[in-house]
C-alpha positions in Angstrom: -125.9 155.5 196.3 -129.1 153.8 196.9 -129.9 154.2 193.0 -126.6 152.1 192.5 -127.4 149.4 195.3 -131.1 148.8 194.2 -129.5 148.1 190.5 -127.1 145.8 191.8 -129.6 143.9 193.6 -130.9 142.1 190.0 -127.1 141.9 189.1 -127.0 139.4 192.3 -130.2 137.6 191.2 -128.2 136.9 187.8 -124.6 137.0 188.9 -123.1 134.0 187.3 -124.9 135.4 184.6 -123.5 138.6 184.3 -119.7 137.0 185.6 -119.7 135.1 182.4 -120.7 138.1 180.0 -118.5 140.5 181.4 -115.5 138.0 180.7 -117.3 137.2 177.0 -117.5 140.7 176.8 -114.0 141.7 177.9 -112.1 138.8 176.0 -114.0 139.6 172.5 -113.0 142.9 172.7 -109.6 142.6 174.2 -108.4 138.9 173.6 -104.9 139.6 174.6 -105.9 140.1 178.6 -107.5 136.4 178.0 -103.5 134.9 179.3 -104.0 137.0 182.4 -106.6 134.8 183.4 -105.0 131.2 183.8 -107.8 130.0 187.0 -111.1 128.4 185.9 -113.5 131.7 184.7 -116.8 130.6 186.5 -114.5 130.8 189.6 -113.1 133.8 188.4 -116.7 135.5 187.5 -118.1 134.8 190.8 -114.5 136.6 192.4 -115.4 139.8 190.0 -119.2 139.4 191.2 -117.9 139.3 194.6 -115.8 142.1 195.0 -118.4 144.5 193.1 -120.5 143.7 196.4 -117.9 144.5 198.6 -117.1 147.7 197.1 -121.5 148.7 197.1 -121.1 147.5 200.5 -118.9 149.2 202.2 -119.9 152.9 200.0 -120.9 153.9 203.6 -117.2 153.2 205.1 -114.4 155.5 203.1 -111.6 153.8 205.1 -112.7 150.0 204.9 -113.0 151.0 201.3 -109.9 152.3 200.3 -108.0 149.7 202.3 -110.0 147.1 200.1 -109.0 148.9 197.0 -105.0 149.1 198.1 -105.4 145.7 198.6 -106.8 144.9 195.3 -104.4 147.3 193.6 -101.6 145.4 194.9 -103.1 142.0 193.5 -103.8 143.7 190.2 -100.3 145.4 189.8 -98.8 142.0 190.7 -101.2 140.3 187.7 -99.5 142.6 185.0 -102.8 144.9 185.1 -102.1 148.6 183.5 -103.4 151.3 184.2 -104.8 151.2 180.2 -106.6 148.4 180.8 -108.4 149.4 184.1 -110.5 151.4 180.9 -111.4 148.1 178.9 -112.3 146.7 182.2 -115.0 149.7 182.5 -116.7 149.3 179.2 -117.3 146.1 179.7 -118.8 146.1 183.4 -121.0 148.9 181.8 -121.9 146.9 178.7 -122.5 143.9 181.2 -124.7 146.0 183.3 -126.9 147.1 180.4 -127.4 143.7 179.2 -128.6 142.4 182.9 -130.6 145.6 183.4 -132.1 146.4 180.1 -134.5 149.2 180.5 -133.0 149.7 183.7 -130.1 151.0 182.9 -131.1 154.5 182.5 -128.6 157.5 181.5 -128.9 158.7 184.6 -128.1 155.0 186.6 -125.3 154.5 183.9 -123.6 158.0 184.9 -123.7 156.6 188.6 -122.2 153.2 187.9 -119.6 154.8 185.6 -118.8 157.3 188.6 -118.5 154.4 190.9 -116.1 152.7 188.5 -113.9 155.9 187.9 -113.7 156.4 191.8 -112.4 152.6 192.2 -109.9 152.6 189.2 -108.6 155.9 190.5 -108.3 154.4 194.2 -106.9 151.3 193.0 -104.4 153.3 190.0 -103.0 155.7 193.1 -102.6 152.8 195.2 -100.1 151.1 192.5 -98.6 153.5 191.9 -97.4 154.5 195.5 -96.2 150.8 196.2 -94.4 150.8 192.5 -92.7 154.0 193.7 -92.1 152.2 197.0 -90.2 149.6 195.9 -88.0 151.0 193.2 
């Protein structure tokens, strides 16, 4: 956890930075999620920026974190997100964090990060998925 947090520290020092080349990223290899995203995309980098530090911040508090995740999910699900895209998504936070972190970005900080990811896609997919089930 600390290995994660002490990365994500330079991804804050360059965080419109990294907003903007994770969408770059995402769009030039997926252009057809580019329609999900009618706001303005600084605004919508800094949002993706933000909630990364909510989720490293609250790593220490399970419920808080899963209740931030449902909550997400239910945005997400209400966005059109599948759960095929919550993949794309993943290679390109991981492509974004190699670029900001260059050396850095060590197999061993990449296998935490990609962890991290699969634990919050997982939360968020389960969380979907209930509600869907809910309301049919």
């Amino acid at each position: 956890m600390l290995l994660l947090r002490m990365s994500f520290v330079t991804v804050m020092d360059r965080k419109g930075e990294a907003g903007r080349l994770f969408y770059d990223r995402l769009f030039a290899v997926t252009p057809e999620l580019r329609p999900l995203f009618k706001n303005d995309m600084d605004a919508q980098s800094h949002k993706f920026i933000e909630m990364l530090a909510i989720v490293i911040g609250l790593l220490n508090d399970p419920t808080a974190l899963s209740q931030t995740l449902t909550q997400l999910a239910h945005r997400h699900r209400g966005y059109g997100v599948s759960d095929k895209q919550f993949d794309l998504v993943r290679d390109a936070l991981l492509w974004t964090l190699a670029e900001i972190l260059g050396e850095a970005f060590t197999p061993e900080l990449r296998n935490s990060w990609r962890d991290l990811y699969g634990m919050v896609a997982s939360a968020m997919k389960r969380a979907s998925a209930s509600r869907c089930s809910v309301l049919t």
